[in-house]
N, C-alpha and C positions, 0 to 999 in steps of 0.2 A: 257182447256181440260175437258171434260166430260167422266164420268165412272160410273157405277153401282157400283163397289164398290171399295177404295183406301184404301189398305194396306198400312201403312207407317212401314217400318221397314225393309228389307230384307234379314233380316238370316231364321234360320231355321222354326221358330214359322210360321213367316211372308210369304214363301213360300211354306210352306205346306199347308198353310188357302189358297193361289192363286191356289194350283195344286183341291182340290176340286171345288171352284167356276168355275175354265177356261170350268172343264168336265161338268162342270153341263150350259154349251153355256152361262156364264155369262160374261159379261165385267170387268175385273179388271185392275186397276197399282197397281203394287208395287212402293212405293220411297221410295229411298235406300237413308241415308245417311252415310254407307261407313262403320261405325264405331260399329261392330259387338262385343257383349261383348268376343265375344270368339277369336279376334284378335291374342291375348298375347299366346294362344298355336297353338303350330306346329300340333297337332295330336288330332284328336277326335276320342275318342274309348268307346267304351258301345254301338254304334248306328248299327242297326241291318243290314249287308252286307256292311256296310261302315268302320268295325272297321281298323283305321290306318289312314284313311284318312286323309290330313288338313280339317280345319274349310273352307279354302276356296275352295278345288277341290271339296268337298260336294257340297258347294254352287253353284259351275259353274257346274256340272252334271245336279244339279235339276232345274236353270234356260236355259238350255241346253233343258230339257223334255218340260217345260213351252212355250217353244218358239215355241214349233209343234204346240199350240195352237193357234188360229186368234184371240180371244178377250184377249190375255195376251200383257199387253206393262211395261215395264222396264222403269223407268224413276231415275237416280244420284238427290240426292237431300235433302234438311231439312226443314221438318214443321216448320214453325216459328210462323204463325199464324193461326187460323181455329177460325171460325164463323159455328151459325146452321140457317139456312133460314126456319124459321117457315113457313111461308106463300107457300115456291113451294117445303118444307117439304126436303130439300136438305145439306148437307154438304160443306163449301165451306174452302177451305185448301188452304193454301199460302206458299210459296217460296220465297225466297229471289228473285228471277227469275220468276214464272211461279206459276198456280194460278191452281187449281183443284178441278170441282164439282162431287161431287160424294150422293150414295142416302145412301149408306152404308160404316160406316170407322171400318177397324179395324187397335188398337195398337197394332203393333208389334215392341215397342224401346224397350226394353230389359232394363237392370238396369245396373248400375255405378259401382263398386265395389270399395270401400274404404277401403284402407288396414291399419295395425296400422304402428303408423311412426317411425318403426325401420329399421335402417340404412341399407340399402344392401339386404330387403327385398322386393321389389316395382319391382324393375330390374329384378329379378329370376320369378316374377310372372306368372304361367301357364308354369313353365320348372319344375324349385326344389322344389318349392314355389307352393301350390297349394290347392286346398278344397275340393275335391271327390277321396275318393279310388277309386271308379269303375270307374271314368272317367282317373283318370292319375298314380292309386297304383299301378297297376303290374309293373309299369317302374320304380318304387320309390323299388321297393319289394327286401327286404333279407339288407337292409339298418338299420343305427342306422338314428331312425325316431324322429321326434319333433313335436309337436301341441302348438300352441302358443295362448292360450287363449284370445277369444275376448266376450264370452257371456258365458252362465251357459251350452250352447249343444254343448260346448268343450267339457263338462266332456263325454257325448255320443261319442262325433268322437275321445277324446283319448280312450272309452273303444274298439273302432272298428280295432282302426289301429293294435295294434299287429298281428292279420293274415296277416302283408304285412310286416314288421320286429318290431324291436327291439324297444319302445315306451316310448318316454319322455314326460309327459305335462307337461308344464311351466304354472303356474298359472296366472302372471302376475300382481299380485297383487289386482286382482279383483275376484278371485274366493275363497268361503272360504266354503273347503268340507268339507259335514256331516257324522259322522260315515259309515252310509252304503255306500255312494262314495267314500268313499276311502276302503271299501272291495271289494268290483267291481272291482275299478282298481289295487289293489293291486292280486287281484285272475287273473285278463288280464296280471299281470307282468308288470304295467306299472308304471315307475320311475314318482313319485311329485316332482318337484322343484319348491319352492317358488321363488326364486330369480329372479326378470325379465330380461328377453334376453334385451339385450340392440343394439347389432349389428349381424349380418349375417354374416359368416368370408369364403371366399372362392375363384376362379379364375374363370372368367367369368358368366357362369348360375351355375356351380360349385358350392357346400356347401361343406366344409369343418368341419365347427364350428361354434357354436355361444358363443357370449360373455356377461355374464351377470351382472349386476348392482352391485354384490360383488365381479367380478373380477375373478372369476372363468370360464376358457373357456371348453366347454360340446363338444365333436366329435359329427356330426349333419349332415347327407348326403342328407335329405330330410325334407322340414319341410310340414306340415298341418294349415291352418287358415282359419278360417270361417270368412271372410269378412262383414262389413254391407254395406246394399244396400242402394243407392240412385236411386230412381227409376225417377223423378223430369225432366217434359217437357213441352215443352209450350203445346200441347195438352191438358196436364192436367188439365195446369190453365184455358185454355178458355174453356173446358165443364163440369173443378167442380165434375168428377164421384167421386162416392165415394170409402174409401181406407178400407181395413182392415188391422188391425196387424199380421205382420209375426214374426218368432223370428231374424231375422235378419235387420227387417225395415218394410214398409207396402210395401206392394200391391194391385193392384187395383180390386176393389171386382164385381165379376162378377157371371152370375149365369150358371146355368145345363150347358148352348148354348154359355155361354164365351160373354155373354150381359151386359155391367156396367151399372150401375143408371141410364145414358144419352141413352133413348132410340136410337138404331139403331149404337151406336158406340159400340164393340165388343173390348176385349182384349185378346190376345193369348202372351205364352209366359212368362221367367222370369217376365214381369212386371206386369204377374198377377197371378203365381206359387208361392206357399207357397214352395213345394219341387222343385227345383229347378235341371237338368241337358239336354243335348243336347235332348236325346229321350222323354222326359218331354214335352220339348218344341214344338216338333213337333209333338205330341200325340195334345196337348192344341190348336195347331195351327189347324187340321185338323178338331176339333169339333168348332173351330170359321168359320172356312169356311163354316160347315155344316149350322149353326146357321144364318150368315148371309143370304146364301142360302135361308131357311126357311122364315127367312125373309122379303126377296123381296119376294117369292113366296105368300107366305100369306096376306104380307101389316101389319105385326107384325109391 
């Protein structure tokens, strides 16, 4: 299969880069393989006319629009391998299945989310369990809240939460606050607990409590954790772009037009978002399509 240009990825990033190029009478696929970081929640909200929606009726609305278009085709699927054909200056992407040249790629796999390995926390993930107020706080709101310390912009997202309730941060035993961090969060109202949560205590997606390492159990209806990313694909390895550091993991370092180091491969999306959320992603997605664009058009 031949294309001018193959999105690999198809959530939100990934199909908003296709809804520019299709308008712009360009050839694209998307390949999907299935597994969209936003799976684990029922509802995406923050996103503008869409708020409530699932992650996936979103998704089938805008492949829904894509399909009016004649050079847009859909293709189930995972990159496993990709090569760059210097010589006819082309792309060439592999499938476990089926093989695709393409002139222009853009990444759109999105990142991994690695949670800490506390008991009964993994399962709740994207219900009770979650990392953006503006994406899932109002449904969390008027609750006794938790943030479970995974990096130093804990201390940030526990000073934020009290506007949605009542706020605990757990330290975890990696964070050791300075005079003025602990005036911040003590002027936010927010309870330090050194002791680390050790278990999740609750019935179904339910939070009840958590239980922590001195045996003391804390009432806990919603918790906050900023997760580290594993962004890590076989794209990456076989064109080598180069990454920068995020605070949560790297990212793949792109420029103005969402171009990484590998000329002609484009990245949109968490996996190349230092800020990270659904409307993020589709903002980033929408200047890789432009960018690709530009690109064929010019011979950039």
């Amino acid at each position: 299969m031949k294309t001018e240009v193959l999105i690999i990825g198809g959530s939100f990033a990934g199909l908003a880069a296709a809804m520019q190029l299709v308008r712009g009478h360009r050839e694209v696929v998307v390949l999907d393989a299935g597994r969209p970081r936003n799976r684990f929640a029922a509802h995406a909200h923050g996103i503008f006319g869409m708020d409530g929606k699932s992650p996936e009726d979103i998704k089938n609305i805008v492949l829904d629009q894509l399909k009016y278009y004649p050079s847009f085709q859909y293709r189930k699927g995972e990159a496993v391998r990709g090569t760059y054909d210097e010589l006819q200056q082309r792309f060439i992407i592999e499938t476990s299945e089926f093989e695709i040249i393409a002139k222009k790629v853009i990444l759109a796999t999105g990142v991994k989310d690695q949670l800490p390995q506390i008991k009964g926390l993994t399962e709740r993930w994207g219900k009770t369990v979650v990392h953006c107020p503006y994406c899932h706080g109002y449904e969390l709101s008027h609750r006794q809240l938790g943030v479970i310390a995974t990096h130093p912009l804990s201390i940030h997202q526990a000073a934020m939460i009290p506007d949605w309730g009542v706020t605990t941060l757990f330290t975890q035993g990696i964070l050791e606050l300075d005079l003025e961090q602990r005036k911040l969060l003590e002027q936010r109202q927010v309870v330090i607990e050194s002791s680390p949560v050790l278990t999740v205590n609750g019935q179904g997606s339910d939070i009840e409590s958590v239980t922590l390492a001195n045996g003391t159990e804390v009432a806990i209806k919603g918790i906050y954790v900023a997760p580290s990313i594993d962004i890590s694909n076989p794209m990456l390895e076989a064109f080598k772009c180069e990454l920068e550091e995020g605070p949560l993991g790297n990212v793949i370092k792109v420029n103005e037009f969402k171009e990484t180091s590998f000329l002609g491969l484009f990245a949109a999306g968490d996996v190349s978002n230092i800020m990270q959320n659904g409307t993020l992603a589709i903002a980033s997605g929408t200047i890789a399509g432009v960018g690709a664009h530009k690109s064929l058009m010019f011979g950039e």
